[in-house]
VEXNU-19259 format. One record per residue (C-alpha): residue number from 1; x, y, z. Coordinates in steps of 0.5 Angstrom, whole numbers. Example, Ala and Ser with C-alpha at 12.3 -4.5 7.8 and 13.67 -1.06 7.14 Angstrom:
<pts>
    nr      c1      c2      c3
     1      25      -9      16
     2      27      -2      14
</pts>
This chain:
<pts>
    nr      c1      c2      c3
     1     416     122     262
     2     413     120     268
     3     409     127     268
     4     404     125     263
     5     397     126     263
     6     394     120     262
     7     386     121     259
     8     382     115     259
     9     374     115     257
    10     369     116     262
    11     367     113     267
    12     372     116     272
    13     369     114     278
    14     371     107     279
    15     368     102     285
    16     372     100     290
    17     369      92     291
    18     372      89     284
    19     370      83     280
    20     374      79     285
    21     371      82     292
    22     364      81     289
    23     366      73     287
    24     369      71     293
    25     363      74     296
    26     358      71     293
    27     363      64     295
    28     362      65     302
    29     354      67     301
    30     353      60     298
    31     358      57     304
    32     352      55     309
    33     348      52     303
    34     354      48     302
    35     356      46     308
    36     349      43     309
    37     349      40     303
    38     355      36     304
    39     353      34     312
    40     346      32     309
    41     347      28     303
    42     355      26     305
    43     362      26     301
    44     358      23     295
    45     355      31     294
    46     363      34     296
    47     365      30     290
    48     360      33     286
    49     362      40     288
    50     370      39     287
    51     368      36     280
    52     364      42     278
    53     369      47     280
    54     375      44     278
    55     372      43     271
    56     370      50     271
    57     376      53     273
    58     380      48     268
    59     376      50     263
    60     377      57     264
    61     385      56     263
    62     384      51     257
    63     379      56     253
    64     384      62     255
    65     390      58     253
    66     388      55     246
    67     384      62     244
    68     391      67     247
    69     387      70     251
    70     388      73     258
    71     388      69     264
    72     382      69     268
    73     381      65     272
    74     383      70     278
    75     376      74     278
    76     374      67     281
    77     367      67     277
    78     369      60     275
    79     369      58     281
    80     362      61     283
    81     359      57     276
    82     361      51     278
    83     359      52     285
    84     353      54     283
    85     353      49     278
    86     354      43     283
    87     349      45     288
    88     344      45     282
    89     345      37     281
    90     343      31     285
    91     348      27     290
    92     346      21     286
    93     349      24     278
    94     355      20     275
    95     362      23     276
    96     361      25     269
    97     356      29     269
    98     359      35     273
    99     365      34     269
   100     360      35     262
   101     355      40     265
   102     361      45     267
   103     365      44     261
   104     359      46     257
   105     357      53     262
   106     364      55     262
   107     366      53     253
   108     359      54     251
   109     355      59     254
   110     361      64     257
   111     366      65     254
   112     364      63     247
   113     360      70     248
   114     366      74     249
   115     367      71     257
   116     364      75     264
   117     360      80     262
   118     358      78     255
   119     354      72     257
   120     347      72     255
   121     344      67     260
   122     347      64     267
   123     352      59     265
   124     351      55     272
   125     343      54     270
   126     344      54     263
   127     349      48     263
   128     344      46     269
   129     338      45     263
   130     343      42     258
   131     344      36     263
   132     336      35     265
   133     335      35     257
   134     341      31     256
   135     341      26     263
   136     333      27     265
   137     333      21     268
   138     340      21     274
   139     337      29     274
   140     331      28     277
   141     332      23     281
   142     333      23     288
   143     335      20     294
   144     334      22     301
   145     336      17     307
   146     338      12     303
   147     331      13     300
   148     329      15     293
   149     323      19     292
   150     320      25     289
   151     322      32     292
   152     317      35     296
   153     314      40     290
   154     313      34     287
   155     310      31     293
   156     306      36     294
   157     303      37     287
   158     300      30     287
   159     296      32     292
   160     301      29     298
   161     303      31     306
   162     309      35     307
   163     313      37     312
   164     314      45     313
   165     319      45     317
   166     324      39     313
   167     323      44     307
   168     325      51     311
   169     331      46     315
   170     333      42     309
   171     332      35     311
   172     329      33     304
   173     330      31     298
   174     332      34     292
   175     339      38     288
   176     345      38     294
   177     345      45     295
   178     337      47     295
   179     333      43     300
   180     335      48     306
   181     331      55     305
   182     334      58     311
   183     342      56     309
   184     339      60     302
   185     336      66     306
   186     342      67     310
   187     347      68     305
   188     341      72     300
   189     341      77     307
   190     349      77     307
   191     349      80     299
   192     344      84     301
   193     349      87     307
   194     355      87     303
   195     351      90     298
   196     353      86     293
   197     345      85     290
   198     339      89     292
   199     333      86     294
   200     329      89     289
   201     329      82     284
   202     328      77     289
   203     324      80     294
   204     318      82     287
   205     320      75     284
   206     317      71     291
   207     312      76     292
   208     310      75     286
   209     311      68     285
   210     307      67     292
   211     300      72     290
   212     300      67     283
   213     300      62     286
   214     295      64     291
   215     290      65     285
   216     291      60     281
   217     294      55     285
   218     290      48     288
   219     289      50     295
   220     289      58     294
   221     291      62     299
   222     293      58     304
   223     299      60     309
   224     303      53     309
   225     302      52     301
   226     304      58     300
   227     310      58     305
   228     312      51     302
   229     312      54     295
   230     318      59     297
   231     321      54     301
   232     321      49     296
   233     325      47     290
   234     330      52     287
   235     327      58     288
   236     331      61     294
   237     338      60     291
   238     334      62     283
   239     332      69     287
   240     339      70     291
   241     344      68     287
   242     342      67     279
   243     336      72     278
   244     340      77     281
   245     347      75     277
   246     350      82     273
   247     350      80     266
   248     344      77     265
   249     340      82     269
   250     337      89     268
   251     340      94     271
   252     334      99     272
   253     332      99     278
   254     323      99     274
   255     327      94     270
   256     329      89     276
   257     322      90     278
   258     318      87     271
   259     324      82     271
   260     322      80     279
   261     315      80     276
   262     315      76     269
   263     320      71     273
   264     314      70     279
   265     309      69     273
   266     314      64     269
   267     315      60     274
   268     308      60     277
   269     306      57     270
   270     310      52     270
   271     309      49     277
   272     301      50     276
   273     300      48     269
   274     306      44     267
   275     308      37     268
   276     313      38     272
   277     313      41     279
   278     319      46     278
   279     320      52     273
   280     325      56     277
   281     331      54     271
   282     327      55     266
   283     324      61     269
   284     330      65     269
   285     333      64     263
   286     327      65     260
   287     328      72     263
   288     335      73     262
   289     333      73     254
   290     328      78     256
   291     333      83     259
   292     335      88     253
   293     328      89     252
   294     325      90     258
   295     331      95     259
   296     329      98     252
   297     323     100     255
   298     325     102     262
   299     331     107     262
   300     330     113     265
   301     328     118     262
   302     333     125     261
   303     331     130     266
   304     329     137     262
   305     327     138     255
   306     333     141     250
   307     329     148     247
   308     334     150     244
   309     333     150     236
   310     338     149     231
   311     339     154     227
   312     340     153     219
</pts>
């Protein structure tokens, strides 16, 4: 009996980096924004973080238990959307927010649709616009030094001076995890090292983000509004870390490119002709219900063409 063959379908060829691996990978990516979220706005933002993961993870457990699923909990990718989830929300939120917002990421948006790989949209940024919706006004509120004001972008849009340098460093207000643009492009370049994302989709959103706004933007091509359109707002942690999720991603490489593209003109949209300054949340799910098309229309085609004609 322990001779027997075992036959399994195809594919045979299996990757050696598991769902796991490519999890803990992501975790440690989003390590040095989180650190500096922590140091920027203090234990109130650590307890935000600690919330969203235990609430995810737990969610996860109760889901699987109450359904007679599998448990799941050890692919990690609980613990990488309520990460993600907590980094999306200001310092200032009531403890209850996290613990709703990851409920409704982990119940609602994933495992509702069958679990990984089977969501329609990021569970993280899905839970994050539930929220806006839900609690508009402790969502876009934010305080810096113990001093509420409007995030740079907003600043910005309404015709105010900004700091560069506070926005690539992170010394600014807005969502515990996005002020630092430089902690953000660390750990983008380490997932780009580790091979765990390709740099096709963050690299075609934020060129094209930056050419959308060169053209019809306020103040046209101008290297500092430019630069300050990247380093602001939750772009670089939407380019990194949600654009480039798996499931809700193309997986042709010429569908990864018209992805990158709607998403910079989305998010272009909604900076320069919406009511608020942001558009990165909205953008990217926008987008991920786009995917089936856009990988309908970008397969790559078979090579050769089947001559032979069927005889009757």
């Amino acid at each position: 009996m322990n001779d027997l063959i075992h036959v399994t379908s195809s594919p045979h060829v299996r990757e050696k980096m598991d769902t796991r691996k490519i999890m803990l990978c992501v975790i440690i990516s989003l390590l040095p924004a989180t650190f500096f979220g922590i140091y920027n706005f203090g234990v109130k933002a650590l307890l935000i973080i600690f919330l969203s993961i235990f609430t995810s993870v737990l969610s996860e457990w109760v889901f699987d238990r109450i359904t007679y699923r599998k448990n799941t909990i050890g692919d990690l990718s609980a613990v990488v959307t309520g990460l993600l989830l907590g980094l999306n929300l200001p310092h200032t939120v009531s403890w209850f927010i996290p613990v709703l917002g990851s409920i409704f990421a982990i119940f609602i948006v994933k495992m509702l649709f069958g679990g990984l790989g089977q969501n329609f949209m990021n569970p993280a940024l899905g839970a994050r616009c539930f929220l806006v919706l839900s609690f508009a006004s402790q969502m876009t509120t934010f305080t810096y030094d113990g001093v509420t004001g409007a995030t740079p972008l907003t600043q910005i849009k309404q015709g105010e001076t900004v700091n560069t340098i506070d926005m690539l460093l992170g010394t600014c207000g807005g969502t515990i995890g996005e002020t630092s643009a430089l902690c953000l492009l660390i750990g983008g370049i380490f997932l780009i090292l580790m091979g765990i994302i390709s740099l096709r989709i963050p690299a075609t959103y934020i060129i094209t983000l930056v050419l959308f706004m060169g053209a019809f933007g306020p103040k046209g091509f101008d290297g500092t509004y430019l630069l300050q359109q990247v380093f602001g707002g939750g772009l670089m942690i939407g380019a990194f870390f949600m654009a480039t999720d798996y499931v809700t991603c193309p997986i042709t490489p010429k569908g990864q490119i018209v992805y990158g593209i709607i998403l910079g003109v989305l998010t272009g949209v909604f900076r320069v002709f919406g009511q608020t300054a942001e558009g990165v949340s909205y953008a990217i799910i926008f987008t991920n219900c786009l995917v089936p098309l856009i990988e309908k229309f970008t397969i790559p085609k078979a090579f050769g063409i089947n001559t032979v004609k069927e005889e009757h």
